[in-house]
Kinemage of the C-alpha trace (Angstrom):
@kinemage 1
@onewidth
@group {chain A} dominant
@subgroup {mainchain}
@vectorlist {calphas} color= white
{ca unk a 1} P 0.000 0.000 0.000
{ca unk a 2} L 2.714 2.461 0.870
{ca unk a 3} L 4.764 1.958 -2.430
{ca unk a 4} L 1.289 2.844 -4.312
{ca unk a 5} L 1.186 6.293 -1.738
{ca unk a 6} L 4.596 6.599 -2.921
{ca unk a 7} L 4.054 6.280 -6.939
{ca unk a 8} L 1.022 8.584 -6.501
{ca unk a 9} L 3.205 11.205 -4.936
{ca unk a 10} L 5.687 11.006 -7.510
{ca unk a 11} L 2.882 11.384 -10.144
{ca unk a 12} L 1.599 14.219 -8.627
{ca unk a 13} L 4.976 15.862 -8.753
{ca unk a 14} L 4.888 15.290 -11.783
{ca unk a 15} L 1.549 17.071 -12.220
{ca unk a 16} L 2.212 19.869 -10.617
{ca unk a 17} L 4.999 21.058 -13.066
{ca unk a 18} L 2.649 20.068 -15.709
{ca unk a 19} L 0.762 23.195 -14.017
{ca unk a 20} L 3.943 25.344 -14.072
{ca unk a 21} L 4.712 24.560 -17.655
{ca unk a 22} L 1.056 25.791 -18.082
{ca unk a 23} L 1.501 29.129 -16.903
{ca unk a 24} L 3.781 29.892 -19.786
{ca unk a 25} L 2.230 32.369 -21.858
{ca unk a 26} L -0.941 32.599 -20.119
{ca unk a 27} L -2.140 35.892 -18.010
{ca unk a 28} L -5.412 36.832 -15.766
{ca unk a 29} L -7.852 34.344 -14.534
{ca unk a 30} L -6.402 31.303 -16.445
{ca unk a 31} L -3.040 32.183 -14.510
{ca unk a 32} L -4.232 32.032 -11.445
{ca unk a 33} L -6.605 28.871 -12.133
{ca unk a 34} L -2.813 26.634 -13.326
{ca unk a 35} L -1.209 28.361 -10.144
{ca unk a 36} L -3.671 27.216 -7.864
{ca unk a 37} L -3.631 23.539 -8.849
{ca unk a 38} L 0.339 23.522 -9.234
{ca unk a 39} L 0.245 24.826 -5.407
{ca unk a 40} L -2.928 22.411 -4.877
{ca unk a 41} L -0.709 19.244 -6.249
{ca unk a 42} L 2.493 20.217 -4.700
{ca unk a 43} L 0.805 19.363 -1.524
{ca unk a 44} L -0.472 16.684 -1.555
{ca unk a 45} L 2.545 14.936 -3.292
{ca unk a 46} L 4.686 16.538 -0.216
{ca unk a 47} L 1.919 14.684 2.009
{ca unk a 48} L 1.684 11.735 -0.236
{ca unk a 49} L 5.167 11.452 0.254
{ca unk a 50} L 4.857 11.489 4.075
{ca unk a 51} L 3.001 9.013 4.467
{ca unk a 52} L 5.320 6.675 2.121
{ca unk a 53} L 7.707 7.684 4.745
{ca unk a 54} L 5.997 6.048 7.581
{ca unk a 55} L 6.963 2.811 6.200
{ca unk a 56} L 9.134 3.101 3.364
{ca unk a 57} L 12.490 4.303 4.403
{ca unk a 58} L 13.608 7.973 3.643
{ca unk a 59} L 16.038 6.894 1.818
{ca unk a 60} L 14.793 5.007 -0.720
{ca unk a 61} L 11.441 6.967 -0.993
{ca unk a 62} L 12.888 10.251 -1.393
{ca unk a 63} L 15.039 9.285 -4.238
{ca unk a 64} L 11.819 7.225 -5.354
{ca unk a 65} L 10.026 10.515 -5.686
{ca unk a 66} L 12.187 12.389 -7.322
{ca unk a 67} L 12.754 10.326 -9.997
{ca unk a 68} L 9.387 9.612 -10.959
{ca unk a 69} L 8.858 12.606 -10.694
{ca unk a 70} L 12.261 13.859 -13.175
{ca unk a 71} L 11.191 11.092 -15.410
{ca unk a 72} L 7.207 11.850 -15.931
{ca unk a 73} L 8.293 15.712 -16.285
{ca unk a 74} L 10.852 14.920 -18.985
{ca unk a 75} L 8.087 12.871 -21.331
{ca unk a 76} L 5.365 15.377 -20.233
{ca unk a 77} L 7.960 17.873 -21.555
{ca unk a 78} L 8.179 15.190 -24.977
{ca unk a 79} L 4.629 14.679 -25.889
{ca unk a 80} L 2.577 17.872 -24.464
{ca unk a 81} L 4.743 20.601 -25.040
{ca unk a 82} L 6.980 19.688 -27.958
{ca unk a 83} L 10.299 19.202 -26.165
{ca unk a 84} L 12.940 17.344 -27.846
{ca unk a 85} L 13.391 13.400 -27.683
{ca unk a 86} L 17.321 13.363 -28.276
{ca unk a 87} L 18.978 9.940 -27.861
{ca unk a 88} L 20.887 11.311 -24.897
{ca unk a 89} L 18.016 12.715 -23.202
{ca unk a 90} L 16.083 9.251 -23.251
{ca unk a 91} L 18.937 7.492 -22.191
{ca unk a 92} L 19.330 8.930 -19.749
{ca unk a 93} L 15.561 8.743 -17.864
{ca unk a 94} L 16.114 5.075 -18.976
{ca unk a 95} L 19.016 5.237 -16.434
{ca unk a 96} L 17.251 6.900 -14.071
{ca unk a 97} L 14.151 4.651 -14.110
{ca unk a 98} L 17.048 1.654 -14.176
{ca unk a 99} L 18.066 3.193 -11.045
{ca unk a 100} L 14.403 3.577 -9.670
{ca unk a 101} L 14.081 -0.128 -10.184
{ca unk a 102} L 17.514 -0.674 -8.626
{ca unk a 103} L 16.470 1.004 -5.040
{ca unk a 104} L 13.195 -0.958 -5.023
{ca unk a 105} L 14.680 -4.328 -5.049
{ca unk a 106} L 17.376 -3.825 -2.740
């Protein structure tokens, strides 16, 4: 149960700077609508996240986060807003998934 509290904070994270790459460009009420759920899903990934604590250790959840949350951004980055899928890039958030994978099976 904690490791799915834990995959839902990282994909929250990874929500949230779908909202900040949102603002870009916009102004006004639509502004303040992609601000409030960026502040709205930074939240509850931080409390997502501890509450993975209370059984996974800091240690490996922390890095856990992070890195789903570095990998989601980078394809949310790909496929929603255009950025470029270099061979280096993908490589490495293959590595870092790898890695991921690596800290949940030791």
């Amino acid at each position: 149960m904690y490791w799915i509290i834990l995959i839902l904070a990282g994909l929250c994270e990874c929500t949230f700077t779908f909202c900040l790459g949102k603002t870009h460009g916009t102004s006004g009420a639509e502004y303040a609508l992609w601000l409030a759920a960026f502040f709205a899903f930074s939240v509850l990934s931080m409390v997502l996240l501890m509450k993975a604590t209370q059984q996974i250790p800091v240690g490996t959840a922390y890095p856990i986060w992070t890195g789903i949350g570095a990998a989601g951004t980078v394809l949310i980055g790909i496929f929603v807003f255009g950025e470029p899928a270099t061979f280096w890039r993908l490589f490495f958030i293959l590595t870092l998934v790898c890695s991921i994978i690596g800290l949940k099976l030791v």
